[in-house]
Every structure is written in structure tokens, then in C-alpha cells.
C-alpha positions in Angstrom: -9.6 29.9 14.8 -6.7 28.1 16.6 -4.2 29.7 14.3 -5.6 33.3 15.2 -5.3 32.3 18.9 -1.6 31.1 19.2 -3.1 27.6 20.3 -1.2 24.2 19.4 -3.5 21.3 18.3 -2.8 19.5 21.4 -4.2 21.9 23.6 -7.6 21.0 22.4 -7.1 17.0 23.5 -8.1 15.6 19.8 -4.3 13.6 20.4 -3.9 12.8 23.9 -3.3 8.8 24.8 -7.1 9.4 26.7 -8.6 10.7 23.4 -6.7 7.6 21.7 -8.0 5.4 23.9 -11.5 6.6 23.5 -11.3 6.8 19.8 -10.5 3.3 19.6 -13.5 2.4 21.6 -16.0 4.5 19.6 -15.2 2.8 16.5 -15.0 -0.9 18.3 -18.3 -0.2 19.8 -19.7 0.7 16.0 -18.3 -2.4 13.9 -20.2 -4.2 16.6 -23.2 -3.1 16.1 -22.7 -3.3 12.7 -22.1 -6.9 12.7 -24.9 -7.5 15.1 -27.3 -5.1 12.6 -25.5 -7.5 9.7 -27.1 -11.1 11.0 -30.3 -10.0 11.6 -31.2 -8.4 7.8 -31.8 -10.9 4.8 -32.8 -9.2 2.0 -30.6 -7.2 -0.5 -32.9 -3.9 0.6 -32.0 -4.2 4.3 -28.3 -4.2 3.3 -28.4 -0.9 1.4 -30.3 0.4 4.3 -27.6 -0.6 6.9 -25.0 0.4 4.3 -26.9 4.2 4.1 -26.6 4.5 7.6 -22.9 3.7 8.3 -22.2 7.0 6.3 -23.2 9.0 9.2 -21.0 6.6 11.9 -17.8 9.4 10.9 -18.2 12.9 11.3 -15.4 14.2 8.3 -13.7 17.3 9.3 -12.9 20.1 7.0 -10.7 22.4 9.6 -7.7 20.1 8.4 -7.4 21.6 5.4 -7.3 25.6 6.9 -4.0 24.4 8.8 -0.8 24.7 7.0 2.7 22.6 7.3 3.4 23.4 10.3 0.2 22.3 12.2 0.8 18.3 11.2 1.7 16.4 14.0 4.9 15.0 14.3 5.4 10.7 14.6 6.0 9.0 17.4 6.7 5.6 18.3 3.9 3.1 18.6 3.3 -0.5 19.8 1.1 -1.2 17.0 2.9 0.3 13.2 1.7 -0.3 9.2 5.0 1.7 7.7 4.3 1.7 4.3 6.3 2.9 0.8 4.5 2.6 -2.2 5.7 5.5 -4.8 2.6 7.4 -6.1 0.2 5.5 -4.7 0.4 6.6 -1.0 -3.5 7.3 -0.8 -4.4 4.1 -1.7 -2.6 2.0 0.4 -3.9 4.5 3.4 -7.3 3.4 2.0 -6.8 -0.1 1.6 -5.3 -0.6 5.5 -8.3 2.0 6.3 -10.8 -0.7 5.0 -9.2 -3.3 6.2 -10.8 -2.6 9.4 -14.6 -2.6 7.7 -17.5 -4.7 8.8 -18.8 -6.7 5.6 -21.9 -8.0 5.3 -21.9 -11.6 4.5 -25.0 -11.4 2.8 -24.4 -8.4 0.8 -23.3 -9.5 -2.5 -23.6 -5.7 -4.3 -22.1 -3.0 -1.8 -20.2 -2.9 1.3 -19.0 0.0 3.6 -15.8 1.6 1.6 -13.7 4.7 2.7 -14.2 8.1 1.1 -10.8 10.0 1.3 -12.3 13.5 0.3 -15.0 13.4 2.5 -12.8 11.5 5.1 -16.4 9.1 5.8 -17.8 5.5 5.1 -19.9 5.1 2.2 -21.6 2.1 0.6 -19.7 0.9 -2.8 -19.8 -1.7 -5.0 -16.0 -3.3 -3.9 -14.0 -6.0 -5.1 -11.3 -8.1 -3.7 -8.0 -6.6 -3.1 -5.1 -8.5 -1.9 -3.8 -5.8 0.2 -7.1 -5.3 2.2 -7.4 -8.8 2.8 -3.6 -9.6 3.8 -3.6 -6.7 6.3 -7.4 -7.4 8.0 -5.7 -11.0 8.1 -2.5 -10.3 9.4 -4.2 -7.8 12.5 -6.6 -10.9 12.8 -4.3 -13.3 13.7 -2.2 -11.2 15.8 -5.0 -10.0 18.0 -8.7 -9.8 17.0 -9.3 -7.2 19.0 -7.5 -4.9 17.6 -8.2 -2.8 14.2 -6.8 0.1 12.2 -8.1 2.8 14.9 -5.2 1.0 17.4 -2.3 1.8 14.6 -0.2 4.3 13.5 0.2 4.6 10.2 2.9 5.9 8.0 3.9 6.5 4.6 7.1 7.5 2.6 6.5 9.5 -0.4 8.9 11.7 -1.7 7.5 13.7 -5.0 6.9 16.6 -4.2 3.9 16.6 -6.5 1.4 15.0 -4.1 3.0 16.8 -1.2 0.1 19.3 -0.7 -3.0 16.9 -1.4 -1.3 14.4 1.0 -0.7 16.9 4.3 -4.4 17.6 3.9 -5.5 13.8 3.8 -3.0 13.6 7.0 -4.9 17.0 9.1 -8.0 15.6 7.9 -7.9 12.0 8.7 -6.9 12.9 12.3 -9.8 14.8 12.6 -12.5 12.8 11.9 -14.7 11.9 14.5 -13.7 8.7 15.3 -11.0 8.3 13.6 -10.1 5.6 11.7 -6.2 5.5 12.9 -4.5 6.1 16.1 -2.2 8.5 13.9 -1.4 9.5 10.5 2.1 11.0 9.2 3.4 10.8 6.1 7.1 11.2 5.4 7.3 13.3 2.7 10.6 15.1 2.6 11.9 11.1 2.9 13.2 8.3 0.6 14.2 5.0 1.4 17.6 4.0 0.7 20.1 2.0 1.4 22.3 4.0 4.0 21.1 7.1 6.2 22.6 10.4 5.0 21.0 13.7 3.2 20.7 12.9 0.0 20.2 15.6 -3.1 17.7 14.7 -5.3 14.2 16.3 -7.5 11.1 14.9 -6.3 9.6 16.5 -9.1 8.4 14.4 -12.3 9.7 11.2 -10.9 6.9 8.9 -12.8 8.2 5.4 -12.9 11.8 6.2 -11.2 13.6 4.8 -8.2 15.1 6.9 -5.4 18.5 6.6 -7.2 17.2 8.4 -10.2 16.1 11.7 -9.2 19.7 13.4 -8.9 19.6 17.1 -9.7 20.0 20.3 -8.1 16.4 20.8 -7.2 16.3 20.7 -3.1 17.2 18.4 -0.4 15.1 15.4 0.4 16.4 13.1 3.3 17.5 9.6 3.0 16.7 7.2 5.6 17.4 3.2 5.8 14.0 1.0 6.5 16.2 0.0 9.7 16.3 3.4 10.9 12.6 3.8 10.3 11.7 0.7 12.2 13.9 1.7 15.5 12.3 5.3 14.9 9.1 4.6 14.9 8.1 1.3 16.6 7.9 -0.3 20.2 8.9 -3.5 21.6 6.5 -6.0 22.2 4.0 -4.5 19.6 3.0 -5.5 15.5 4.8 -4.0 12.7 3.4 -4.3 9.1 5.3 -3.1 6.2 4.3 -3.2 2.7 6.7 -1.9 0.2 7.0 -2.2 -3.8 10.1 -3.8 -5.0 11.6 -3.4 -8.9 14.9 -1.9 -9.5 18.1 -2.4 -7.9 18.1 0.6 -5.3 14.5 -1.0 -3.6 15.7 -4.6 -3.4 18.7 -2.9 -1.9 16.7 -1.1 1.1 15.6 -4.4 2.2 18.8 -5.9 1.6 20.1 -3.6 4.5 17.6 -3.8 6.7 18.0 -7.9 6.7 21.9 -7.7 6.9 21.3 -5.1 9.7 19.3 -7.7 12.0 16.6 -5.4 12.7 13.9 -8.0 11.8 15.8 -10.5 13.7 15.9 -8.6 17.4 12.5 -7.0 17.0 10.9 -10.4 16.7 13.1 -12.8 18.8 14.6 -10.1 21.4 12.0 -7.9 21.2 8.8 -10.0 21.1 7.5 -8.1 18.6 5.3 -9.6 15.4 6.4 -8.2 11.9 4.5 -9.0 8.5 6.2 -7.8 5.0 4.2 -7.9 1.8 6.8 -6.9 -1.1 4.7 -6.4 -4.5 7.7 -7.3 -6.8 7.3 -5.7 -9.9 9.8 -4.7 -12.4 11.8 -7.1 -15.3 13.3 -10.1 -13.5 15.3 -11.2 -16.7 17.5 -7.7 -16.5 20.5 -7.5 -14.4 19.8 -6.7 -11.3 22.6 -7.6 -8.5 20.1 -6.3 -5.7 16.9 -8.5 -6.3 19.7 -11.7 -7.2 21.0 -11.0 -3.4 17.1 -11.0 -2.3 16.1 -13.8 -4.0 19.2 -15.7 -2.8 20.1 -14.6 0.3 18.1 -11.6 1.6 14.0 -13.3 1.9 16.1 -16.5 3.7 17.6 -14.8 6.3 14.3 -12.9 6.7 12.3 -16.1 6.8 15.0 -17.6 9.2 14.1 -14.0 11.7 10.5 -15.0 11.8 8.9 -13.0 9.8 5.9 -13.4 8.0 6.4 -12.8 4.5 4.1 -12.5 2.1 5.3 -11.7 -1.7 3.0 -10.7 -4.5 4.4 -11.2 -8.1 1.5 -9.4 -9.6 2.3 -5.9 -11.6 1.3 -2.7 -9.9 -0.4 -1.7 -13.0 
């Protein structure tokens, strides 16, 4: 309907700082609740009963996916950021910083509220500890416990072209639940990390297990950006930035090589008053030559440390 009437998203308020604002407070004023529901039930029945009701707390949209490219909505700069790039598995970390932001029941020892990307809602499932979840509900925590996913912008960096479509429909829908669960959703995916801004010619097609660096061919244009140029992009002073990113071979150790010799961490957190958390999944085979990750491991997580920034590294394979 808004296509056929030459009307812009905006004009209908869903992404206004007001509608933010009230957004935010919607879901606050439910994960209250739902802790308050949580201490008064005992028994494993009253759980699943609570549980069964948090799936109608979020209205899931469908009209996302009758919009096409070029009804996403840009990104802007926010005070509170999770910037993310995790090749191929761009849902999941969406999910994970989604959940992260989910009453649990302390008692409930068989389900707990879980995010449903298709149908963009909550619904009971038996979970299991994941380090992500836990690291970002921990690191929002101790910067302000007031504050949860629905106060964040979120965005990714995924640059095959193979998830392209199913991931600008995730993106129109997720910003049109009702709450939300994030203050926005973009996902760069004509981007790559790299080392130095410029337009960089590569195929985002079949790219299973490859860096950036490897996808040269004569396919179409995908544009390179530094993480520096992201961070200045995309995030305010005086806010939180979390990044997670997935480190292996030489061209990923080398994008946070720049950004460490570039002193972005350094002025956000001591001239800008800013707090910024890094988890790096390193991953990859540490015994091959690699004069990127030898520069990290000597030089670049130091100088990162020395900044101020809370890092957090996590040895464990992706797989």
C-alpha cells in the first residue's frame, strides 16, 4: 500500500526518535513484568505457562517483506552501536545480541524465551549457553542496566551476495515488529572489511570459507571500508560500542591491525568518553605463517588493551 501511494516509510512515524523512544519503553515495561511474573511461579508448569504467553508480547510484521531494496532505511550514527562481521553467519549473531536482552527465568531449568527470526517473535525453547549471548547481556549490564538491545543499533557486514535477499527481509522485518527488539537494523551488504578504504572488485558469490582478499574476479563491485571508518561512521561520542568480529587469515587480523594503528579505539574511549567492548573469535591455523595475526598477537591486542578497551578473545572454532 505505501508503495502504490508514493509514501516514504518515515512518513508513517514507525522511525522517528519519539517512536524510538516509545519502543524502548514498551519492551522495558514487558521484561519487567516478566521478571516480576518470574518470582512469583514455582513449579515447572507455571514456567511454560509464562513462557506461552511471552509469544504474544511482539506483534511480527509481514509488510517487510512486500518492500524491495530501496525501502531499507539507511544507518545513522547512534550513541549506543553492536557493529558486528561474522561471514555467513550474520543471522545469528543478530539473534544472539537479540537474546541477549531476554528475561530468564531462574527457575526454569527446560525452556526460556528465545527469538524466532521468521516469525520476527518470542517463543519458548529449550536454550543452552552461548558465549556470545552472555558476553553481550554482560557487557550492556555493566555499562548501564538500564539499557537493552531495544536502545541499540545494530549492524552487520556481510558481503555474499548469496544471503543478500533473505537478509534485507530479516532487516524490513525486524524494524517492524511491534516493539521492536532494536532501535535499528542495517546490514552492510555491498561492504567488506579491509584494511584501507577504497572500491574494491571482488565476487561475493560462493565465498564459503574465504577471506575478503580472496574473492577477486570480475563479477561486480562491492565496497571496501576500514573498521575505523565504520566506527567514525556510525557511532557517537559519549555512547557504547560493541564489536564482535571473527579473526583467521591474514587480511582479518589486518583490519584490526589498522584500526589499532589508526587510534580510533584510543580517542573514542579517552577523548571521547565513550565505552568499547571487542570479542574476536580467533579461529584459523595459528602454526601457518601468518604476519598479520604475529603483529596482533605482539603488538596490535597491547596497544588495544593500553586504549582501554575491554577485550574479550574467544579461541574456540566457529564450527
Amino acid at each position: 500500500r505505501l508503495q502504490q501511494e508514493g509514501q516514504t516509510l518515515s512518513d508513517h512515524g514507525l522511525f522517528t526518535e519519539e517512536r524510538a523512544i516509545e519502543n524502548g519503553q514498551e519492551i522495558k515495561s514487558w521484561r519487567q513484568r516478566f521478571r516480576e511474573d518470574c518470582q512469583e511461579i514455582t513449579t515447572t508448569e507455571s514456567v511454560k505457562g509464562l513462557l506461552k504467553s511471552t509469544q504474544e508480547a511482539f506483534k511480527p510484521s509481514r509488510i517487510g517483506d512486500q518492500f524491495t531494496h530501496e525501502h531499507r532505511l539507511d544507518p545513522e550514527r547512534c550513541k549506543y552501536v553492536f557493529l558486528y562481521a561474522n561471514y555467513g553467519m550474520a543471522e545469528e549473531s543478530l539473534r544472539h545480541f537479540i537474546e541477549s536482552g531476554l528475561p530468564r527465568c531462574a527457575s526454569a531449568d527446560v525452556e526460556n524465551p528465545m527469538w524466532d527470526l521468521a516469525e520476527s517473535r518470542v517463543r519458548p525453547e529449550r536454550g543452552h549457553r552461548n558465549d556470545v549471548r552472555s558476553w553481550l547481556a554482560n557487557r550492556m549490564g555493566d555499562f548501564n542496566q538500564g539499557l537493552g538491545p531495544e536502545d541499540y543499533c545494530v549492524y552487520g557486514v556481510e558481503p555474499n551476495s548469496s544471503y543478500t535477499e533473505g537478509l534485507e527481509t530479516l532487516e524490513r522485518r525486524i524494524m517492524r515488529t511491534t516493539p521492536r527488539p532494536v532501535r535499528r537494523v542495517h546490514f552492510f551488504l555491498d561492504t567488506a572489511l579491509v584494511q584501507i578504504d577504497d572500491s574494491i572488485l571482488f565476487s561475493s558469490q560462493g565465498t564459503d570459507n574465504k577471506s575478503p582478499a580472496d574473492f577477486a574476479s570480475n563479477r561486480g563491485y562491492n565496497y571496501g571500508r576500514s573498521l575505523t571508518s565504520l566506527i567514525y561512521g556510525l557511532v557517537q561520542e559519549e555512547g557504547h560500542l560493541m564489536i564482535q568480529i571473527d579473526m583467521g587469515d591474514s587480511s582479518e587480523f589486518a583490519i584490526l591491525n589498522e584500526a589499532a594503528e589508526s587510534g580510533v579505539f584510543c580517542r573514542y574511549v579517552k577523548e571521547l568518553h565513550s565505552t568499547v567492548d571487542l570479542y574476536v573469535l580467533l579461529h584459523g591455523d595459528e602454526s601457518s605463517e601468518n604476519s598479520s595475526r604475529e603483529r596482533y598477537q605482539l603488538e596490535t591486542r597491547k596497544k588495544i588493551l593500553d586504549c582501554g578497551v575491554n577485550l574479550y578473545e574467544n579461541e574456540l572454532s566457529r564450527a
